[in-house]
C-alpha positions as CSV (number, residue, x, y, z in Angstrom):
1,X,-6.4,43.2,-94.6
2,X,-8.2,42.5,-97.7
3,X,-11.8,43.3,-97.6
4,X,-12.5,39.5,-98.6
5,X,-11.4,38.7,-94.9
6,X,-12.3,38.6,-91.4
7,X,-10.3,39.3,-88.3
8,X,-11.6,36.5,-85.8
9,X,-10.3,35.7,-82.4
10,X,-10.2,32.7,-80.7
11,X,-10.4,31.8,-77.0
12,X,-9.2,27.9,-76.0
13,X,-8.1,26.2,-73.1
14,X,-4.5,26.0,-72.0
15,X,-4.9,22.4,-72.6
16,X,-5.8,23.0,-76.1
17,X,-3.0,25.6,-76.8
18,X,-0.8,22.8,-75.5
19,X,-1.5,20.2,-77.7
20,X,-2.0,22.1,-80.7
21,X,1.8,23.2,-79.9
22,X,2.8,19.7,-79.4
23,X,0.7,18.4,-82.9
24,X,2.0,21.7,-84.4
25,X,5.8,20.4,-83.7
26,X,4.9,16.5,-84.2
27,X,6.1,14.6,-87.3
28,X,4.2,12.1,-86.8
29,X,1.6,14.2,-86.4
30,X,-1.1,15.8,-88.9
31,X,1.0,19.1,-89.3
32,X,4.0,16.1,-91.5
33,X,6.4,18.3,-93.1
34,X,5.5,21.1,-91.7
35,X,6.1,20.3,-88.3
36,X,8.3,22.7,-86.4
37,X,8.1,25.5,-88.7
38,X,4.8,27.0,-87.2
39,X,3.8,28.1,-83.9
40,X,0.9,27.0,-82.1
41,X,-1.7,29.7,-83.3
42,X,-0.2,29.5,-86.9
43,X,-0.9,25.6,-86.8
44,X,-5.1,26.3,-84.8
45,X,-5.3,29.5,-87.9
46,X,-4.7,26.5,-90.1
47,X,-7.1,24.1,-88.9
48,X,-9.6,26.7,-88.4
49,X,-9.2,27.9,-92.4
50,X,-9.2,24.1,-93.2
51,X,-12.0,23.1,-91.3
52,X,-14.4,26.3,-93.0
53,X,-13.4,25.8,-96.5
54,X,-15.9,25.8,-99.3
């Protein structure tokens, strides 16, 4: 790991692993072209690195 990053884990709800997998597979859904071609904690790493972005 570079020494620019941090090793961070995260602890959710069932629920929440759920959904993310269902948005994380969705079309429709915010993950578009990507959908299907991440797992569940690929798609929450995502929205976590989107979400803290400078």
């Amino acid at each position: 790991m570079p020494d620019d990053e941090i090793e961070v884990t995260i602890t959710i709800s069932r629920k929440a692993f759920e959904k993310a997998a269902r948005l994380a597979a969705d079309r429709d859904g915010p993950a578009g072209d990507l959908a299907g071609s991440m797992t569940a904690e690929e798609y929450i790493e995502q929205l976590v690195k989107i979400a803290l972005e400078d």
